[in-house]
Every structure is written in C-alpha cells, then in structure tokens.
C-alpha positions in Angstrom: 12.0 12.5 1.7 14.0 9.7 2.8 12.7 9.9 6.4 9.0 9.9 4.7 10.0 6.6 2.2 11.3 4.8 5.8 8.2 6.0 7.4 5.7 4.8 4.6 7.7 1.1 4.5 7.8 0.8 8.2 4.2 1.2 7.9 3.9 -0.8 4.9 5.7 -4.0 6.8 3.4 -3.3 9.6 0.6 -3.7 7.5 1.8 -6.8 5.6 2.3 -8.3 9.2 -1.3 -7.6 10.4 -3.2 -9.1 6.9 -0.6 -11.7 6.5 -1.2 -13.4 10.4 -5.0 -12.4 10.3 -5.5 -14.2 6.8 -3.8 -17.0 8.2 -5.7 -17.2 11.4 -9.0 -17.0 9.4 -8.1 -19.4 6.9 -6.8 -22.0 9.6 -8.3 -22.2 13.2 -11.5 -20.1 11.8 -11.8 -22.2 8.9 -13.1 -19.3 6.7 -13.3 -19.2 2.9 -9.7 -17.8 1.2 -12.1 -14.6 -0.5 -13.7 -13.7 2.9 -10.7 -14.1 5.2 -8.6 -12.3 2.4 -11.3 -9.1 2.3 -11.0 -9.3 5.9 -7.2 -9.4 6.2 -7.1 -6.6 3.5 -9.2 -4.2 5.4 -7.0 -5.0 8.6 -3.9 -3.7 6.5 -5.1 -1.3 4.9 -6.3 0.0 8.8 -2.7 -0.8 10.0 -1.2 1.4 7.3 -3.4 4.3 7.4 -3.1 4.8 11.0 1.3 4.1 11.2 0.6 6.8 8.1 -1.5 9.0 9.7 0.1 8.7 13.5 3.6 8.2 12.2 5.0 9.4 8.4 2.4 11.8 7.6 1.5 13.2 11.2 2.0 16.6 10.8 -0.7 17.0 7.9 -4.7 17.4 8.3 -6.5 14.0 8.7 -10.0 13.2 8.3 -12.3 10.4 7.4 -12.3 11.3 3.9 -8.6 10.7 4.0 -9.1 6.7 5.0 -12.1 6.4 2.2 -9.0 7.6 -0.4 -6.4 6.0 1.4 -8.2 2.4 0.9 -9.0 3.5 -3.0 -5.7 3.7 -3.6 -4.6 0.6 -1.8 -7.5 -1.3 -3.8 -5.8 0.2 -6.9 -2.5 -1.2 -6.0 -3.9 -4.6 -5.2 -5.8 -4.4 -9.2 -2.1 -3.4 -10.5 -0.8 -6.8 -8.8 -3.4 -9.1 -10.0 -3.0 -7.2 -13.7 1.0 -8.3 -13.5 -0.6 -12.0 -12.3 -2.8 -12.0 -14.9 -0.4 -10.6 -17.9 1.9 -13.4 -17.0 0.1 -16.1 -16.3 -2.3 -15.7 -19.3 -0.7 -13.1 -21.6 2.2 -14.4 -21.9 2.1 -17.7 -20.3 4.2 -18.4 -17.6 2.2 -20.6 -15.6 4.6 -22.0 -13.0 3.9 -21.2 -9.3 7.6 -19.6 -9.7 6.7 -17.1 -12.3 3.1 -16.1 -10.7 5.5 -15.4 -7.6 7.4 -13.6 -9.4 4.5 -11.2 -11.4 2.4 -11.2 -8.2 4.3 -10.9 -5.8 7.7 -9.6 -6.9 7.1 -7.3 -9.7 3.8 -7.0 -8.6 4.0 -6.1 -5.6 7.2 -2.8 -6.6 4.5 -1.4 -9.1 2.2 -1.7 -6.8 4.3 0.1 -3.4 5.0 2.7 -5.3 1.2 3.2 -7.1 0.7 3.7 -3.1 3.5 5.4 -2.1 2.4 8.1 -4.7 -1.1 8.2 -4.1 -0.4 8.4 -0.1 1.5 11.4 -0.8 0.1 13.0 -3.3 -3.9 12.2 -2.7 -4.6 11.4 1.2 -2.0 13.3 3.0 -1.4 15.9 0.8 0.6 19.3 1.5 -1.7 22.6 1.9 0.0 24.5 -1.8 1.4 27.2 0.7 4.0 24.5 2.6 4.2 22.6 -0.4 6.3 25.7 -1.9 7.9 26.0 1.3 8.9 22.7 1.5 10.3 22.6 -2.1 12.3 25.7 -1.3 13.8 24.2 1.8 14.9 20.6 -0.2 15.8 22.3 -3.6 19.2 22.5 -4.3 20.2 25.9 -5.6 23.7 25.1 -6.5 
C-alpha cells in the first residue's frame, strides 16, 4: 500500500501543479473571473490526477469513462469537505483571520479532504475485481 499512497500523492502534486499555474494564468494574462478560471483550473486537475492514477498508481486495474465521471464526484466531494472546514471556521466558530481560513481551508482542509479522495479513488473508481481483492489481502496479511 505504501507504493499505491506514493503513487496517489505524486499524482496528487501533479495535479495541484496543473490547477494551481492554469488558475493563475487565467486569472492574470487572460484576465478571467476567479469562479470561471477556478472551474476551469479544477477540471484541469482533476484531468491531471485521473490520468497519473489511471496511467501510473492504479494501472493495472479496468478503466473506463465511468471511472473519470466517479473519479471527478469524488474530487468535487473533497473540495465541499474543504469549503465545509472554511466555512465551520470562519463562521461557526469565528476565526476570521486570513491565518485561520489558511489554516481550515487549506491545512486541515485540505488532509480531510486527500484522504476523502484517497479513499474514494481506491475504493470507488479503481476498485479491485472481489476475486484479487482476496488475493491481494492474503498476500499483505500478516499471519504471525
């Protein structure tokens, strides 16, 4: 599982990367609204990080289209769970600082919200056939 968690983050940077330079590039010398250049940027990531998945940590598994429609539901799920920690702290509880919504969004945010995907990358869009997923559990189990 290690190689798999490497895999998924390696990924996961690459993906960061590719939204993080298009948004700016949108938002600066394209001049684009923050919302549409941040859809945009999103749907670049996601892209990035479904194909390093499906080419890279998760290569040996079926792939199919259905597979990328899931794969963006569950990245759209771990961008709600960020705003949710934004939102709990910033108007639940009331840290308002730009340090503290770093800190929900971004920091807290953002672990709760790797390993929402991390799971749901796994476990819902490249998923083990049940027959190798027993096979697989009796070649990592520890039998003492």
């Amino acid at each position: 599982m290690g190689g798999e968690v490497l895999g998924f983050a390696v990924a996961g940077l690459a993906a960061y990367a590719a939204d993080l330079a298009l948004f700016l590039w949108l938002r600066g010398p394209l001049g684009q609204d923050p919302i549409t250049a941040k859809a945009v940027s999103f749907l670049a990531g996601c892209t990035v990080a479904y194909l390093g998945n499906a080419l890279g940590t998760y290569r040996r598994r079926a792939v199919a289209l259905r597979e990328y429609a899931v794969f963006l539901a569950v990245n759209a799920a771990g961008a709600v769970v960020q705003l949710l920690c934004l939102l709990v702290s910033h108007h639940g509880l009331g840290f308002t600082s730009a340090r503290a919504d770093t800190v929900s969004g971004l920091g807290l945010g953002m672990v709760l919200a790797t390993c929402l995907r991390f799971w749901g990358t796994r476990t819902l869009v490249f998923r083990i056939p049940s027959r190798e997923v027993a096979e697989e559990e009796a070649r990592t189990s520890w039998t003492g």
